[in-house]
PDB file of N, CA, C, O and CB in Angstrom:
ATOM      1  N   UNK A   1       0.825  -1.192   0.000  1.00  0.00           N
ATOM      2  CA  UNK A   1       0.000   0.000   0.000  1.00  0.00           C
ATOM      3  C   UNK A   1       0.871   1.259   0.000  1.00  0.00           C
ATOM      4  O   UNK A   1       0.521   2.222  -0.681  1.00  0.00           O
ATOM      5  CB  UNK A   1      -0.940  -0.004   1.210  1.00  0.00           C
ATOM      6  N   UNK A   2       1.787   1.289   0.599  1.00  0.00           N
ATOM      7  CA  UNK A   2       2.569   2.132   1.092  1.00  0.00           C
ATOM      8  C   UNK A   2       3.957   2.548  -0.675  1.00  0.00           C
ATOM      9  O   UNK A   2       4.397   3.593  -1.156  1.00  0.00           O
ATOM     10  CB  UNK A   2       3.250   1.181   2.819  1.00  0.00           C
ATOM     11  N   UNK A   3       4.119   1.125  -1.008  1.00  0.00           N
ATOM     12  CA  UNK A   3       4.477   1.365  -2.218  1.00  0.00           C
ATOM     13  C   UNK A   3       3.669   2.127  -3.373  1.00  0.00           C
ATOM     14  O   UNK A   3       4.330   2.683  -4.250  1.00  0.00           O
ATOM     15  CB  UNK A   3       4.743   0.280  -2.552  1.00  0.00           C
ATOM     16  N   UNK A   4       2.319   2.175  -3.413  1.00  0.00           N
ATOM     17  CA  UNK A   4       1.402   2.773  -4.242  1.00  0.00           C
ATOM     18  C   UNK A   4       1.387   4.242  -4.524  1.00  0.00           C
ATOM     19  O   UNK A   4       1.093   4.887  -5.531  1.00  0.00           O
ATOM     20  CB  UNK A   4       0.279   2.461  -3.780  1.00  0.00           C
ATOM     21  N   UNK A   5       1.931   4.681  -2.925  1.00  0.00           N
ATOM     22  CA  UNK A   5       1.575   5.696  -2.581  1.00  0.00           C
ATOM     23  C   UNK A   5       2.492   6.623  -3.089  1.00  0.00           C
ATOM     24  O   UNK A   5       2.330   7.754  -3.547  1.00  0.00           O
ATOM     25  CB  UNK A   5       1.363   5.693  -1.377  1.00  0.00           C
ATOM     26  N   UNK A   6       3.691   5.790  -2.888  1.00  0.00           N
ATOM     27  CA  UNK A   6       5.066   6.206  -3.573  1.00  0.00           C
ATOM     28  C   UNK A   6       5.366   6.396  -5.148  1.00  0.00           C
ATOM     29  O   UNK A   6       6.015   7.279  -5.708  1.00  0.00           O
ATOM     30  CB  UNK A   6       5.991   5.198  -3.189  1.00  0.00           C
ATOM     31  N   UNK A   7       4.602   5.146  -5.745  1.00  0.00           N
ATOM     32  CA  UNK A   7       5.038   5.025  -7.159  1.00  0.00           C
ATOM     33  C   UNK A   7       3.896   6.477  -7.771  1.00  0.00           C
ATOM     34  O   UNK A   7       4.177   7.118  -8.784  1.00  0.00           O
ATOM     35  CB  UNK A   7       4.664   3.076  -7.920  1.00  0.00           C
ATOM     36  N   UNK A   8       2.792   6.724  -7.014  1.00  0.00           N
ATOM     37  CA  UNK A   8       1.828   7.870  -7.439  1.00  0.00           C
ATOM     38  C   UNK A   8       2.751   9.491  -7.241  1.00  0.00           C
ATOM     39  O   UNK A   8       2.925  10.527  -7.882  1.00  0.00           O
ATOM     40  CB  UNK A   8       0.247   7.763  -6.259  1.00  0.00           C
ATOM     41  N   UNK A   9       3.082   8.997  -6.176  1.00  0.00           N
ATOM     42  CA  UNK A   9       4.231  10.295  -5.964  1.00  0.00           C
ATOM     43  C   UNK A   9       5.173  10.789  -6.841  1.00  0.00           C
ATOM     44  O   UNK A   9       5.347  11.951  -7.208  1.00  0.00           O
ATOM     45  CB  UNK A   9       5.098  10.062  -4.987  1.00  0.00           C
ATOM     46  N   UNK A  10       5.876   9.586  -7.195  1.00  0.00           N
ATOM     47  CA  UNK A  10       6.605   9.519  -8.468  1.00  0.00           C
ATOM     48  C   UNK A  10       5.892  10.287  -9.716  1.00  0.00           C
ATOM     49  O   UNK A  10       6.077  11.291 -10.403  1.00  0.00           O
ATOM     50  CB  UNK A  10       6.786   8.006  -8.815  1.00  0.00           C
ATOM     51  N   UNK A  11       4.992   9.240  -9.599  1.00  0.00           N
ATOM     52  CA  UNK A  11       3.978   9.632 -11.114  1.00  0.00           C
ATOM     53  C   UNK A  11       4.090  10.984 -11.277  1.00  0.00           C
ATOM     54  O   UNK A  11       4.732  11.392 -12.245  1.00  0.00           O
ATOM     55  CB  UNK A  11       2.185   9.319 -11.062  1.00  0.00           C
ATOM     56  N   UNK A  12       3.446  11.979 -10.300  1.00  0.00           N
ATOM     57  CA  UNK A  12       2.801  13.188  -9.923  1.00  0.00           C
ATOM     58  C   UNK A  12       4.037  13.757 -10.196  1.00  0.00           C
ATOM     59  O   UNK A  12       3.806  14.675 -10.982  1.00  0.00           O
ATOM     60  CB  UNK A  12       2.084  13.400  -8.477  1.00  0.00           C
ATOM     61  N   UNK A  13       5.211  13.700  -9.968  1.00  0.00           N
ATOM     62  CA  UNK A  13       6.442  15.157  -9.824  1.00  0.00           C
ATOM     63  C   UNK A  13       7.034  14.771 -11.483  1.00  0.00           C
ATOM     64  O   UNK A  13       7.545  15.648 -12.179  1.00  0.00           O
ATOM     65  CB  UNK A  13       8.197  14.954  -8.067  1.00  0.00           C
ATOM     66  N   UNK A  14       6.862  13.263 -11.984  1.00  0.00           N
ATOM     67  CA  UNK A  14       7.318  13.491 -13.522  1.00  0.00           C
ATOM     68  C   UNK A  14       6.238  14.209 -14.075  1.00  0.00           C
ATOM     69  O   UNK A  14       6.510  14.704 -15.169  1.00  0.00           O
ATOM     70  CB  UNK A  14       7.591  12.118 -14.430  1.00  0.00           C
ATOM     71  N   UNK A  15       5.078  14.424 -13.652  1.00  0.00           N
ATOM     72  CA  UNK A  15       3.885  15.117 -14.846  1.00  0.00           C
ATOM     73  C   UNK A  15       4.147  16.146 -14.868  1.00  0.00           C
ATOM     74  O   UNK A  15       3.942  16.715 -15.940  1.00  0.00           O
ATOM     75  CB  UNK A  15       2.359  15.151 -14.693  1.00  0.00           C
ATOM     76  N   UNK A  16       4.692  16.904 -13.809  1.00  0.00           N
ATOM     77  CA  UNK A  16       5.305  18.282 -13.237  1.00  0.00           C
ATOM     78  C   UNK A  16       6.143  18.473 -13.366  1.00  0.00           C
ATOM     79  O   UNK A  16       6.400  19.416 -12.617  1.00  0.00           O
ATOM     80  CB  UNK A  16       5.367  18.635 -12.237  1.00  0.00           C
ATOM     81  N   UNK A  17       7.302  18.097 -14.115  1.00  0.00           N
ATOM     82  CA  UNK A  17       8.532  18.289 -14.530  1.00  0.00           C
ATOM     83  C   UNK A  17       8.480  19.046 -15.859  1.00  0.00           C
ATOM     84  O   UNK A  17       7.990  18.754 -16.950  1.00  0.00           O
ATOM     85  CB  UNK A  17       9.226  17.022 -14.596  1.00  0.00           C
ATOM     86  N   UNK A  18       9.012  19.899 -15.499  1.00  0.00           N
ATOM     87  CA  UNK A  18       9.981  20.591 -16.910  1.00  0.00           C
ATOM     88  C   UNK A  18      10.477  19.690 -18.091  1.00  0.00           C
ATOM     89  O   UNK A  18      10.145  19.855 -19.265  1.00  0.00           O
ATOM     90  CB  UNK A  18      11.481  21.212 -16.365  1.00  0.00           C
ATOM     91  N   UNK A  19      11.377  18.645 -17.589  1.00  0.00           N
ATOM     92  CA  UNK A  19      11.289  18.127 -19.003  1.00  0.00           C
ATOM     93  C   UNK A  19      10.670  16.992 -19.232  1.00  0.00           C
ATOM     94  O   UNK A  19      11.086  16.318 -20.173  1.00  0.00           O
ATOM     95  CB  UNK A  19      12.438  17.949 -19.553  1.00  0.00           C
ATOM     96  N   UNK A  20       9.708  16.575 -18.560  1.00  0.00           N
ATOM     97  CA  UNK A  20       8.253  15.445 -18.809  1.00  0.00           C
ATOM     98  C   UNK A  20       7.755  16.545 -20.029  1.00  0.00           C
ATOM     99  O   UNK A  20       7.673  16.301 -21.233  1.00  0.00           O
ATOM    100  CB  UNK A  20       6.733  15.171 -17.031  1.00  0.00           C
ATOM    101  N   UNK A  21       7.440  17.870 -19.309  1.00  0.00           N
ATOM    102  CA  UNK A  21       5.813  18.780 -20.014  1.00  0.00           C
ATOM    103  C   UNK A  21       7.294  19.245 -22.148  1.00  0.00           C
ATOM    104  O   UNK A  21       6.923  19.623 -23.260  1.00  0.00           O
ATOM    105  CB  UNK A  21       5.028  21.679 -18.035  1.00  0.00           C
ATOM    106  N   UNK A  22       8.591  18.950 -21.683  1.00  0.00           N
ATOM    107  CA  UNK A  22       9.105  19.748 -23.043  1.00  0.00           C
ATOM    108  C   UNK A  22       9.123  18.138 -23.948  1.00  0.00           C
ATOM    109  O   UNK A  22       9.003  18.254 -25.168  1.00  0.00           O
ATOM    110  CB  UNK A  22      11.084  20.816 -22.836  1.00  0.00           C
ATOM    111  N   UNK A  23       9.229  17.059 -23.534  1.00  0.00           N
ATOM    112  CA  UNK A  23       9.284  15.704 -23.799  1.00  0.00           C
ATOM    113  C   UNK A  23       8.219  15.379 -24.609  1.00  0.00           C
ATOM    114  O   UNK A  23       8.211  14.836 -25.713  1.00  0.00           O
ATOM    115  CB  UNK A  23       9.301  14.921 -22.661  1.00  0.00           C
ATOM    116  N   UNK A  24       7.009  15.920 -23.675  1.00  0.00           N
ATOM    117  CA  UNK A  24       5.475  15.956 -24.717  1.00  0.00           C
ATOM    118  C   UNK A  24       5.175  16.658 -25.791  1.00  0.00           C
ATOM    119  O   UNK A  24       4.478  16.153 -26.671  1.00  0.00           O
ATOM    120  CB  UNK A  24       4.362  16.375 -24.109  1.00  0.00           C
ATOM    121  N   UNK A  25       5.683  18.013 -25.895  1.00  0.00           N
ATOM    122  CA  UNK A  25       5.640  19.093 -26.870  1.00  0.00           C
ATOM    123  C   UNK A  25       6.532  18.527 -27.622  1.00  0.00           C
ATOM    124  O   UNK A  25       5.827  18.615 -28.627  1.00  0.00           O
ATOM    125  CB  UNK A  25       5.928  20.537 -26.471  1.00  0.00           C
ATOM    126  N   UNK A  26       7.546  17.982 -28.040  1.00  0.00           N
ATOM    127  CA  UNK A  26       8.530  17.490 -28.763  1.00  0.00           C
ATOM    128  C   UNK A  26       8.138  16.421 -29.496  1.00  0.00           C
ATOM    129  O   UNK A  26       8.312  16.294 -30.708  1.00  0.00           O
ATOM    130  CB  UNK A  26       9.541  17.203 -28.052  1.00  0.00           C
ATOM    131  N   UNK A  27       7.349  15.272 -28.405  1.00  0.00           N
ATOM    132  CA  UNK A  27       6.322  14.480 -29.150  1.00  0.00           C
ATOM    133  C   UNK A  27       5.594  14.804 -29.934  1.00  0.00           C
ATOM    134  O   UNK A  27       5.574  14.226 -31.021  1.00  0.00           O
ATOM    135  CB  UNK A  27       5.631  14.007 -28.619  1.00  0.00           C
ATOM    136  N   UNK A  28       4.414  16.247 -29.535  1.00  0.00           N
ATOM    137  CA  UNK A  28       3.403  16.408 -30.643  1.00  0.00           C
ATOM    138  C   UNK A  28       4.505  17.007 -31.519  1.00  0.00           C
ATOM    139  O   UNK A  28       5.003  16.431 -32.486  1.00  0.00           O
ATOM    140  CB  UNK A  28       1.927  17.403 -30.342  1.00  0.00           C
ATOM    141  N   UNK A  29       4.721  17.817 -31.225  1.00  0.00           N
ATOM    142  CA  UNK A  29       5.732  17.973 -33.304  1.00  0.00           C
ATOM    143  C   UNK A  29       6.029  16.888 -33.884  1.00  0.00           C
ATOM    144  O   UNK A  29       5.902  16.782 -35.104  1.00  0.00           O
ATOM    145  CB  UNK A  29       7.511  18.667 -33.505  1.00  0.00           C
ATOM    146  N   UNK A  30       6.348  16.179 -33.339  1.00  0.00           N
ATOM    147  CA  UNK A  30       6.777  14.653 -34.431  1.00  0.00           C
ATOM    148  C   UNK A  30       5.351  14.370 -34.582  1.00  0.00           C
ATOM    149  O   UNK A  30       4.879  14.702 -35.669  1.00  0.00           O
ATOM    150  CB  UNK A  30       7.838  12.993 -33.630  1.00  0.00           C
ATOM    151  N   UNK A  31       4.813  14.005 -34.007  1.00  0.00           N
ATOM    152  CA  UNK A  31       3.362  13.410 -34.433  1.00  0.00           C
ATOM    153  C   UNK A  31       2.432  14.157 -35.489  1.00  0.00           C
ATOM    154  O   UNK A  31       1.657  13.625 -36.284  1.00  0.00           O
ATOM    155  CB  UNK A  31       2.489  13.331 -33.149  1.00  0.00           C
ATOM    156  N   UNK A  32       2.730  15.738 -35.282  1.00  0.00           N
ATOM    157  CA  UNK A  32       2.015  16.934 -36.171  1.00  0.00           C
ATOM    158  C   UNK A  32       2.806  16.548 -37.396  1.00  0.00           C
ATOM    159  O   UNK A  32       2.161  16.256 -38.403  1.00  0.00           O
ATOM    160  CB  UNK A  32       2.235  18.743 -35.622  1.00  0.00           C
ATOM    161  N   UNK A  33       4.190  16.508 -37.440  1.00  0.00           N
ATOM    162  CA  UNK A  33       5.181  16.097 -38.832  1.00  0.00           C
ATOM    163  C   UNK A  33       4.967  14.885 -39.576  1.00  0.00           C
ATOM    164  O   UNK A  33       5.183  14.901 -40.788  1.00  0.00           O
ATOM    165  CB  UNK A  33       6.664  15.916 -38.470  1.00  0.00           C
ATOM    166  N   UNK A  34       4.642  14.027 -39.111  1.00  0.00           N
ATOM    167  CA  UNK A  34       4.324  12.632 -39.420  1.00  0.00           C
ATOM    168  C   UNK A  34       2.933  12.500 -39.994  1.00  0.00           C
ATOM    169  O   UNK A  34       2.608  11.664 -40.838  1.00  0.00           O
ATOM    170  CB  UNK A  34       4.453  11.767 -38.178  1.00  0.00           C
ATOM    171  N   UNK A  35       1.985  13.593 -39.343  1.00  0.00           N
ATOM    172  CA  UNK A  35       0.967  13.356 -40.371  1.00  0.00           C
ATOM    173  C   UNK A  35       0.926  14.106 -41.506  1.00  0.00           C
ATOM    174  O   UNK A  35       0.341  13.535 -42.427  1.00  0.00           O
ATOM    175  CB  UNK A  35      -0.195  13.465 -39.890  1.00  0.00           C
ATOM    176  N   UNK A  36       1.399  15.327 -41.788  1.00  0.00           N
ATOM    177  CA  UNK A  36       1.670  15.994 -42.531  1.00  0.00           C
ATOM    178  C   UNK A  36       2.370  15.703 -43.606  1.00  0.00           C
ATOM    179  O   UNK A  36       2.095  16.330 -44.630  1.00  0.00           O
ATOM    180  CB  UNK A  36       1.988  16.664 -42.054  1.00  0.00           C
ATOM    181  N   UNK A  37       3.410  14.718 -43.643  1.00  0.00           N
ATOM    182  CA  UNK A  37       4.076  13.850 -44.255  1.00  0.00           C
ATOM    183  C   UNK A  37       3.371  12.785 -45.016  1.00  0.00           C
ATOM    184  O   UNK A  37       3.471  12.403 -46.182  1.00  0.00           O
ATOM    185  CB  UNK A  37       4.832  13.385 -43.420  1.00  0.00           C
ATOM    186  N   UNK A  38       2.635  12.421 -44.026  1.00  0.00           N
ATOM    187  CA  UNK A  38       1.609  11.083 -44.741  1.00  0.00           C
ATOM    188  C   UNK A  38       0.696  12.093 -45.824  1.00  0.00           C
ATOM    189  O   UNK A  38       0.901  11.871 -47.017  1.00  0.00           O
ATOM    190  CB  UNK A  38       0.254  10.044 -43.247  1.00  0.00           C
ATOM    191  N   UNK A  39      -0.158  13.033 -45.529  1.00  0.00           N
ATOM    192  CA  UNK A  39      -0.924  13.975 -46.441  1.00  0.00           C
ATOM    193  C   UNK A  39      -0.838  14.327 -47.566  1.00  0.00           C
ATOM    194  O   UNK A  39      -1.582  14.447 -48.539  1.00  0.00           O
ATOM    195  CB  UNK A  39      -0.974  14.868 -46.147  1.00  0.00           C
ATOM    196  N   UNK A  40       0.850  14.584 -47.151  1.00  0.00           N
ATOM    197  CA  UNK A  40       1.419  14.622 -48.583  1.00  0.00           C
ATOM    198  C   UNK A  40       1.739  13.768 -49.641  1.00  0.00           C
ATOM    199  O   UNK A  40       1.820  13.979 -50.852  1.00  0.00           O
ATOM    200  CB  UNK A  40       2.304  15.020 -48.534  1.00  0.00           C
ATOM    201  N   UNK A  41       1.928  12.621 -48.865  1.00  0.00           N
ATOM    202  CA  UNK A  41       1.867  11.140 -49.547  1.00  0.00           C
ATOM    203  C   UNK A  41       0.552  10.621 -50.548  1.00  0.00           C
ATOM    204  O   UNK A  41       0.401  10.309 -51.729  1.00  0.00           O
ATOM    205  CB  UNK A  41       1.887  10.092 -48.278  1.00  0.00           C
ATOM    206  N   UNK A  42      -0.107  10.707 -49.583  1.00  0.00           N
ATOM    207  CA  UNK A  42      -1.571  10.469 -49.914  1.00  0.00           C
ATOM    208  C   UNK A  42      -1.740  11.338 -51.177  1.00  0.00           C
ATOM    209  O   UNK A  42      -2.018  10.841 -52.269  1.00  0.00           O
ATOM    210  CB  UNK A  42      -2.654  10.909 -48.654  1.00  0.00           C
ATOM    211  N   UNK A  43      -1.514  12.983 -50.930  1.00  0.00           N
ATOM    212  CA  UNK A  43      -2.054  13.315 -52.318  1.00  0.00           C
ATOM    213  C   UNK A  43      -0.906  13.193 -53.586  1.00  0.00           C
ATOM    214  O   UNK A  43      -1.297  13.124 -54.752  1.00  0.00           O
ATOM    215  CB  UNK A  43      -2.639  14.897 -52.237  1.00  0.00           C
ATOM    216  N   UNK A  44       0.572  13.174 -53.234  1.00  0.00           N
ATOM    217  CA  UNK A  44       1.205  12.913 -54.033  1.00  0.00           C
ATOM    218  C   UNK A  44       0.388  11.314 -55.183  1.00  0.00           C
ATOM    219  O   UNK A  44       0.046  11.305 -56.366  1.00  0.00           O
ATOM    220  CB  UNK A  44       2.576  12.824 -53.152  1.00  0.00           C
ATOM    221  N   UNK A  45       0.359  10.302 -54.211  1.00  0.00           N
ATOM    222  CA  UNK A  45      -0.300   9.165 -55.111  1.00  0.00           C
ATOM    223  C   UNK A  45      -1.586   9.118 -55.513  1.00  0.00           C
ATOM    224  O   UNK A  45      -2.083   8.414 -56.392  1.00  0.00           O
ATOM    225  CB  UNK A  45      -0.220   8.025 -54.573  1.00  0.00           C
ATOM    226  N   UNK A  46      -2.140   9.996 -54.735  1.00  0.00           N
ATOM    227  CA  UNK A  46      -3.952  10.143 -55.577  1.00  0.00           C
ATOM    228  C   UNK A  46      -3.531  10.784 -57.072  1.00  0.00           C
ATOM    229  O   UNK A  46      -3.560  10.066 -58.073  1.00  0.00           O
ATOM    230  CB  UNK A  46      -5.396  11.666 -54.534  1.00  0.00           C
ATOM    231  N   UNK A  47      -3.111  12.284 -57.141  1.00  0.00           N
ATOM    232  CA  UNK A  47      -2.719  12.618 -58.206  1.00  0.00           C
ATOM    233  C   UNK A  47      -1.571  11.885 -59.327  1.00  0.00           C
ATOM    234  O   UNK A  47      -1.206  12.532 -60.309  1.00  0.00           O
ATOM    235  CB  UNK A  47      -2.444  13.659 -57.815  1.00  0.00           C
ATOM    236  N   UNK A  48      -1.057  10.495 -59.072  1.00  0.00           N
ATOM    237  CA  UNK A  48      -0.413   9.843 -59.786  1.00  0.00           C
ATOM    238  C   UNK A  48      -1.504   8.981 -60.667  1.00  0.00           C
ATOM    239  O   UNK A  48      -1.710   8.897 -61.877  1.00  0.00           O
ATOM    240  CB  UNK A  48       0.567   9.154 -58.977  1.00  0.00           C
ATOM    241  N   UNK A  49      -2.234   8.255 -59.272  1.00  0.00           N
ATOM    242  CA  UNK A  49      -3.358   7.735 -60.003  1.00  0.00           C
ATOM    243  C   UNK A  49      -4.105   8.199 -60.854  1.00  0.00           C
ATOM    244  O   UNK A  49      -4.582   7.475 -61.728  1.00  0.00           O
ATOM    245  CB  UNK A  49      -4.047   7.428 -59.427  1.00  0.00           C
ATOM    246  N   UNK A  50      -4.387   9.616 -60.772  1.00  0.00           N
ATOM    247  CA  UNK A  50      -5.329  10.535 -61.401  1.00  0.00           C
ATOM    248  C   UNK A  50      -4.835  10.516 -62.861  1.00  0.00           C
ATOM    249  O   UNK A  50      -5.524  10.201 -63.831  1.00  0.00           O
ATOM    250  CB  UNK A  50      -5.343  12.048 -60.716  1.00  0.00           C
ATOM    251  N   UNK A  51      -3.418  10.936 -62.883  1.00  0.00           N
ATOM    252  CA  UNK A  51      -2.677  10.871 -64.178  1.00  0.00           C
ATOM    253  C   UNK A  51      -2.697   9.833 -65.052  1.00  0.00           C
ATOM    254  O   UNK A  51      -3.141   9.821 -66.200  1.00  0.00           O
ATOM    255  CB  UNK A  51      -1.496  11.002 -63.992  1.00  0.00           C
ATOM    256  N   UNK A  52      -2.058   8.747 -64.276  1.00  0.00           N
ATOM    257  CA  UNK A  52      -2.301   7.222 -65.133  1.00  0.00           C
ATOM    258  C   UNK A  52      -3.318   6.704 -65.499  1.00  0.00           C
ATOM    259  O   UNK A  52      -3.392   6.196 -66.618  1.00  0.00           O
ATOM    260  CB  UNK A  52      -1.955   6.181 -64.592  1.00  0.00           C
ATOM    261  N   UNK A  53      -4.499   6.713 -64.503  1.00  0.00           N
ATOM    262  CA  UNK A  53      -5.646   6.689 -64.907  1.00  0.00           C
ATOM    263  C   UNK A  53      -6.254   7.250 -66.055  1.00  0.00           C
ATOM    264  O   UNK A  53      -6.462   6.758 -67.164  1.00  0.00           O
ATOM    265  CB  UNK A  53      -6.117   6.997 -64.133  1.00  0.00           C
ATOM    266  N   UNK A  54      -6.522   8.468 -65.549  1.00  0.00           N
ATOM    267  CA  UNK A  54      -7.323   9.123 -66.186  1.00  0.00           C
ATOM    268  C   UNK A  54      -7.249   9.925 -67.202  1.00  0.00           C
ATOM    269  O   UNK A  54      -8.267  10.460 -67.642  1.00  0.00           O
ATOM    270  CB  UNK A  54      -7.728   9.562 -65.596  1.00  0.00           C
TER     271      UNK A  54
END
């Protein structure tokens, strides 16, 4: 029980950390880049198809 209490403690001062909260923001940019990337993918090969196709 007493361990619980601890590992929550833990939990609580990484959510509150400086570089937990810059760790996350660093994440969403990759994640914002990565889809943006795919988007471009996507329409790069729609408009290939479009060409060959059509």
């Amino acid at each position: 029980m007493e361990e619980n209490k601890e590992m929550e403690c833990i939990s609580v001062l990484l959510k509150n950390s400086t570089l937990y909260r810059e760790f996350l923001l660093e994440r969403e940019e990759i994640l914002k880049h990565k889809w943006i990337e795919s988007e471009k993918r996507d329409m790069i090969l729609a408009l290939k198809k479009r060409f060959l196709i059509g």
